[in-house]
N, C-alpha and C positions, 0 to 999 in steps of 0.2 A: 171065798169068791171064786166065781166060775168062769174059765177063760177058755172060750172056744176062735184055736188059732189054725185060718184056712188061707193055705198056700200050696201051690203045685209043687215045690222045688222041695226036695224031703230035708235038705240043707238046713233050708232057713225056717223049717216047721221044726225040727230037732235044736238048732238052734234058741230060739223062740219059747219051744216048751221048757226048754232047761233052765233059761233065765229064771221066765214064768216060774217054775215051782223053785225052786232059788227062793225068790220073795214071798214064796209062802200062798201063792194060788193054786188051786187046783187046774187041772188044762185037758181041752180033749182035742184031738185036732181032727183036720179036715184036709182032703187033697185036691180036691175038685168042688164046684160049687151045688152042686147034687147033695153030695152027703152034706156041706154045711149047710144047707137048708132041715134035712134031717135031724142033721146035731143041733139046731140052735134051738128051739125049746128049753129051757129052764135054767139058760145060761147070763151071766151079769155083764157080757163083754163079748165083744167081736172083734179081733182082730181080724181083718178081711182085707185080701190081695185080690188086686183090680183082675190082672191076667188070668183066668181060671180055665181049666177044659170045661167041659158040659153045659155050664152053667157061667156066664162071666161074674165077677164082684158088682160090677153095677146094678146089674140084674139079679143078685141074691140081696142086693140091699135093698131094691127097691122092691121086693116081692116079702121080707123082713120088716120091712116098716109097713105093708099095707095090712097082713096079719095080724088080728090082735094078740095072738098069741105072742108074737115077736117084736110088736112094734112098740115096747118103750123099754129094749132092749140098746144101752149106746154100742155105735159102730164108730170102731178107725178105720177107715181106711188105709190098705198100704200097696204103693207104687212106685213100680219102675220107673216112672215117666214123670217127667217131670212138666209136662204143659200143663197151663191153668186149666182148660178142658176138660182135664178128668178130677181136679182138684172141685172146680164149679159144679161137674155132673153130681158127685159124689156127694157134693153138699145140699145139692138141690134134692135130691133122693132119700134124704135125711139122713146121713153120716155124720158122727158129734165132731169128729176131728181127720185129720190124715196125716197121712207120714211118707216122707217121699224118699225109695233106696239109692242108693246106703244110706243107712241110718245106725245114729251111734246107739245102744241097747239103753243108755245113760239117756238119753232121750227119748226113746220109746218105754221105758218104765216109766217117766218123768211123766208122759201122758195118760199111761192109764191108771197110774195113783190119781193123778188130779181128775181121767171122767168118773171114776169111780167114787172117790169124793162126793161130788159135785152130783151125782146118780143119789148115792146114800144120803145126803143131806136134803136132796129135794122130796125123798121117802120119809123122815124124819118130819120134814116142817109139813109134809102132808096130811102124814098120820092122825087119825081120829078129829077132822076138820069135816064140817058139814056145811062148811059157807058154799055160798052160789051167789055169782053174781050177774046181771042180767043187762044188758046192754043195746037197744033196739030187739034186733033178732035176736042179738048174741048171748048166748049162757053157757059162762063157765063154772063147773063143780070142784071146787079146792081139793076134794074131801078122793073123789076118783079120778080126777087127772082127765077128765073129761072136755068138751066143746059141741056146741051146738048150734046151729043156723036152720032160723027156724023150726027146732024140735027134731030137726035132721042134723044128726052126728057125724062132724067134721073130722076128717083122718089128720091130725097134725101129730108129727114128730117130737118128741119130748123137748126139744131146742126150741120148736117153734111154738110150742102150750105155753113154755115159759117164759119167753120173748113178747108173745102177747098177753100172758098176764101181767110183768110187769109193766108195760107202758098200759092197759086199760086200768091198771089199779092205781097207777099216778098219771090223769091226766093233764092236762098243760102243761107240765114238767118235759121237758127238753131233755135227753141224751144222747153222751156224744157215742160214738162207734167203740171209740175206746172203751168207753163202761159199760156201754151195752157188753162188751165181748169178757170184760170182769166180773161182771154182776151174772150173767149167764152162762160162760163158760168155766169162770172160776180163777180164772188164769190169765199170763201173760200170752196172748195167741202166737205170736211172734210179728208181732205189727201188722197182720194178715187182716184189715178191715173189712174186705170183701166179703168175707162170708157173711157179713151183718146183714150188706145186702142183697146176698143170695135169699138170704131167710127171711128179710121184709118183700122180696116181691111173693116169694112163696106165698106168705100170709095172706097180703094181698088179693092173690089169684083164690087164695082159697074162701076167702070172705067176701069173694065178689059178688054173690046172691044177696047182698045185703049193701049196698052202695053208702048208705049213711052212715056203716063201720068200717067200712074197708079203706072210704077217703078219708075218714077221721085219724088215719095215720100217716100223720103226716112227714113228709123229710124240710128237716131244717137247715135251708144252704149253708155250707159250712161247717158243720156242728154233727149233725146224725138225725134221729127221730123223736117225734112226738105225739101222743092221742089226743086230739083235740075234741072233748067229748062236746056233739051237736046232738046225737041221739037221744031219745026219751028212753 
């Protein structure tokens, strides 16, 4: 596995890299957010620090995720800062997870054994599938990890392809925040529910050329989300 780790502070990238190959990754790194735009091409991981010269971490993620090249590449984010602000930006720009410094190393390998996980096995149950499923406008391709609205190809995030597949592939079915962030992230997030809803208004916004899929996702007071399929 390939870990491209982009940090200014040569500290915490020497740091970082030494764990990293420690467990047995390969690693290239980055010092500004320039070159990790450069370096991330054919990489299985991002570690990516918000504060960057040239280029900030917000802005190489969200220029990573619009690329096909890049964008079903997971990203951490990692920050200094501790407000929800860059926690929200970050997840809204399609970043799988974050990590706020100091940070124990015990916990930061802890997250990217589990995106990486959770990356390979959604490549595994992919693999050699040609299902399509079709839903008003909406059509999604199992088989290339694909989305469509109206025959026009939707940029969604690897979090967010698989957050809407599982709720349009069990509709009426109810899930709380909790499962959603188990079933899709793999893990225990650390009670951090919000990003659930970061990535259901994403959806949202992004299904909004299509009103009879987009309200069909519904919040269940209390509880979390549900597809309530109305569409033909």
């Amino acid at each position: 596995m390939q870990i491209l780790v982009v940090d200014d502070e040569a500290s915490i990238r020497e740091l970082l890299t030494f764990n990293l190959k420690k467990n047995g990754y390969e690693v290239t790194a980055a010092a500004d957010g320039r070159e990790a735009l450069a370096k991330a091409v054919g990489m299985d991981l991002v570690l990516l620090d918000i504060m960057l010269p040239e280029v900030d971490g917000l802005e190489v993620c969200r220029r990573l995720k619009a690329d096909p090249q890049t964008s079903g590449i997971p990203i951490i984010m990692l920050t200094a800062k501790a407000e929800e602000i860059d926690r929200v930006l970050g997840l809204e720009l399609g970043a799988d997870d974050y990590v706020v410094k100091p940070f124990s190393m015990r916990e930061l390998l802890a997250r990217v054994k589990a995106v990486l996980r959770r990356s390979a096995k959604d490549s595994q149950s992919e693999k050699g599938r040609e299902e399509t499923l079709k839903i008003g406008g909406l059509r999604l391709d199992f088989s290339s990890y694909q989305a469509w609205l109206h025959d026009e190809p939707i940029a969604l995030t690897p979090k967010e392809y698989e957050l809407l597949k599982l709720l349009v592939t069990n509709p009426g079915r109810a899930f709380s925040r909790d499962e959603l962030l188990e079933r899709i992230w793999g893990y225990e997030y650390y009670g951090d529910t919000r990003t659930i809803d970061v990535h259901i208004r994403h959806l949202r916004a992004k299904l909004k050329g299509a009103p009879a899929v987009s309200d069909a996702i519904e919040t269940v007071r209390g509880v979390g989300y549900r597809f309530a399929r109305r569409t033909a």
